[in-house]
N, C-alpha and C positions, 0 to 999 in steps of 0.2 A: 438282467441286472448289470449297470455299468459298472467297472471296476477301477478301485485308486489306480495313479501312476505305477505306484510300487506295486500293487498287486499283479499289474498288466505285465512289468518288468519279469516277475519274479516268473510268471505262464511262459513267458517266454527265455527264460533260461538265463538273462541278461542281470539278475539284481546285485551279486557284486564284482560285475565289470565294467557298469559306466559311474565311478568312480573319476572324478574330475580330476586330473593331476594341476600341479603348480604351473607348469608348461609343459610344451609338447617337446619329449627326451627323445635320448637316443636315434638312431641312424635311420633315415627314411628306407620303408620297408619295400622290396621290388615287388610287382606285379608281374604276372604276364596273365597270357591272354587266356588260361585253361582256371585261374581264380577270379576274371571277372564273368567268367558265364555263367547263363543263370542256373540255381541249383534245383533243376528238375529235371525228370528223363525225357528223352531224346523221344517225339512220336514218330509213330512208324508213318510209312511214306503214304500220303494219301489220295486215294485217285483221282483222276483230271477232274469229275465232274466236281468234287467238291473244290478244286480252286480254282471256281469261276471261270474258265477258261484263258486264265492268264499265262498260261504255259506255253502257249502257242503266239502271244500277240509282241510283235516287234517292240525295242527299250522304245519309246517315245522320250526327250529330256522334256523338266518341265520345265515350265513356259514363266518364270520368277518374277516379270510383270505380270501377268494375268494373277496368279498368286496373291501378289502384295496388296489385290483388290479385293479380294474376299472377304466373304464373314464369314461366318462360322459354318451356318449349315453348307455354301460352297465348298469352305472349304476340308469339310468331311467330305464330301460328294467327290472332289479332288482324290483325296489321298484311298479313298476305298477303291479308288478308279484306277489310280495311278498303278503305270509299268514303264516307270524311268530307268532302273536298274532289272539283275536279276532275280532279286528275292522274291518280285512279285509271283513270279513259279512254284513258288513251295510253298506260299503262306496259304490259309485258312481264310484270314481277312486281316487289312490292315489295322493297326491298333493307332490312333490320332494320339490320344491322350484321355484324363478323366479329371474332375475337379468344377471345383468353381472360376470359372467365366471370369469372375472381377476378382482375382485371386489376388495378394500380397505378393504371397510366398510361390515360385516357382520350380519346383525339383524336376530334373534331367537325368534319367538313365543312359542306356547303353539303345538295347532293341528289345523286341517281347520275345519272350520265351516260348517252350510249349505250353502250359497254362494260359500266358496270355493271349494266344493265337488263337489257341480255341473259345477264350470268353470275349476277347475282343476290348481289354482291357489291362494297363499297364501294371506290372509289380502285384498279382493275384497269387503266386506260389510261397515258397518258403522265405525267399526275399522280399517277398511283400508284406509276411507277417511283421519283417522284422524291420523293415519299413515304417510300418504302421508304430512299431512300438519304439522308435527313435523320435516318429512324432511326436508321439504321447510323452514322450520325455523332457520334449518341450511346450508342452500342453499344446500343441496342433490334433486335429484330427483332419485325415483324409475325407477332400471334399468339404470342410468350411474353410473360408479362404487360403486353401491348397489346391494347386493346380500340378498332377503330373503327367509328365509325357518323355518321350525317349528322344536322342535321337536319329534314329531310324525310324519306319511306323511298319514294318513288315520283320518276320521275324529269321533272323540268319539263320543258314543250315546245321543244323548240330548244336546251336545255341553259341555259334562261336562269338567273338568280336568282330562289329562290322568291319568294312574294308572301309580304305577313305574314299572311293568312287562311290561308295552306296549311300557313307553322310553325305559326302558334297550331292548328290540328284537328290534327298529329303532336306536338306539344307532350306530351301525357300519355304516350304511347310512349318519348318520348325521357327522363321524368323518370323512367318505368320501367328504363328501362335503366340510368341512373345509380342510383336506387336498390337496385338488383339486383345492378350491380356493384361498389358500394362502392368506385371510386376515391379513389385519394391524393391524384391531381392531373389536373385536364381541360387542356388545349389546342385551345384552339381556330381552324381552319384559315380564316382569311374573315369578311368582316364579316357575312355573311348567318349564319355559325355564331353570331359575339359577338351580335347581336341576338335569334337565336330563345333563346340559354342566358341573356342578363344583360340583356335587354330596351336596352339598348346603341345608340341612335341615330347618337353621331358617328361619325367616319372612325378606321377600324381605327390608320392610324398615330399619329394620337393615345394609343391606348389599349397601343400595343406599353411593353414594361419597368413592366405594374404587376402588382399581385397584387389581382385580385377575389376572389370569395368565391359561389360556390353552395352555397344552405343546403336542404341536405333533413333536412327534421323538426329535429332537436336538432343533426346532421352539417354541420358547415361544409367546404367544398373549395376549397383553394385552385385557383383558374381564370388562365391565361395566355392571350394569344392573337397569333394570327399570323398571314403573311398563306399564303393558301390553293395550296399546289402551282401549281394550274392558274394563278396570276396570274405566280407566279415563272418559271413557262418562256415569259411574255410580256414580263418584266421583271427580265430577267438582274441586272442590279446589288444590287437587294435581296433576294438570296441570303444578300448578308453581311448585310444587316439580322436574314434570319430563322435565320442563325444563331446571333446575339447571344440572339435572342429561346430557342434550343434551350438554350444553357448558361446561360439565365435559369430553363428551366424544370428542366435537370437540377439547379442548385442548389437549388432550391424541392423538388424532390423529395427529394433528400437530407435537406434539414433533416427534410420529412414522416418519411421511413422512420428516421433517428435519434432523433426526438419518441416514434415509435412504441418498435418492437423492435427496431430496431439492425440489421435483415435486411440481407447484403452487397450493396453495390450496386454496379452497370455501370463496370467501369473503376478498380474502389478495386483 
């Protein structure tokens, strides 16, 4: 049996914290790198035959023209293959992304966790529940015109915060994907997402309530960003930050889809 918003809200602990304020108050909140990781435990190390033999096979960089030609099933074939950095050592399997193909709506993590290592799937743990129920908040459901992926696609050691050497080699994967999918609008989950998508150095709360712009080829997207599941179940109170920041992004979309073809949207 499917469940109202509020009732979805309320299973997951959320019903009076997203709570809209007038504006977004008070002093941008700092990050570091031990509140964006994801919130699941840490697996235990696991032996060579299960990861592929990638422990052994020299970085290869990838090849960002070959890349930009791909479709999809390549370029899964790509990234389950790929050993441009170190990660490929310790993972399970690479995690691409999940969602609909002709998606709107574009969400950007950080990298997969343990959870997701092992189902091969982005945002499946605790921060994915809550994930899940940010959407619902704005009537999205994961996987109808929602598309998510990280960016990284293999999963850091310890669940840390990638290094920038590891986004920049996933880097051409992830432009693929966005060019493939033709988003309306990206959001992005963490400052490790804002950095590898907008090259983006300061603190994420600086950067909440504006509209960036990723430009592929002649295509401009409007970009939002916000802070990342896994920081929010460490830091209850800005829940209502990152919901200001949801109905900053469902307004931006809406203009998007009215600019366009007027296609009905979540909640009209």
């Amino acid at each position: 049996m499917s469940l109202s918003r509020s009732r979805l809200l309320q299973e997951m602990g959320l019903g009076p914290v997203w709570r809209l304020r007038d504006a977004p108050g008070g002093e941008p909140v700092a990050e570091d790198a031990a509140d964006e990781a994801a919130a699941v435990p840490v697996a235990a190390a696991e032996p060579a035959a299960a990861r592929h033999g990638t422990e052994n096979r020299p970085a290869l960089p990838v090849d960002a023209g070959a890349v930009a030609g791909m479709d999809w099933p390549a370029l899964r074939s790509a990234v389950a293959g790929c050993t441009a950095c170190g990660l490929c050592r310790e993972r399970k399997q690479a995690v691409l992304g999940v969602g609909d193909e002709q998606a709107d709506w574009l969400f950007i993590g950080e990298g997969p966790g343990a959870e997701e290592d092992a189902r091969g799937e982005p945002f499946v743990g605790q921060a994915g529940k809550l994930l899940d129920a940010m959407l619902a908040a704005i009537d999205l459901t994961r996987g109808d015109n929602v598309y998510i992926a990280n960016a990284v696609k293999c999963r850091p050691p310890g669940n840390r915060t990638p290094e920038a050497d590891e986004m920049a080699a996933c880097r051409p994967y992830l432009q693929r994907q966005i060019a493939l999918l033709r988003p309306k609008l990206i959001v992005l989950l963490g400052r490790a997402a804002m950095h590898a998508v907008l090259n983006e150095e300061g603190a994420l709360g600086a950067s909440r309530g504006k509209l960036f712009e990723y430009r592929d080829g002649e295509r401009v997207v409007p970009v939002i960003v916000t802070y990342h599941p896994a920081y929010l179940l460490r830091n209850l109170p800005d829940k209502a930050k990152a919901w200001e920041d949801l109905c900053f992004a469902r307004r931006t979309m809406r203009q998007q889809q009215r600019a366009g073809q007027d296609l009905p949207l979540p909640g009209d």
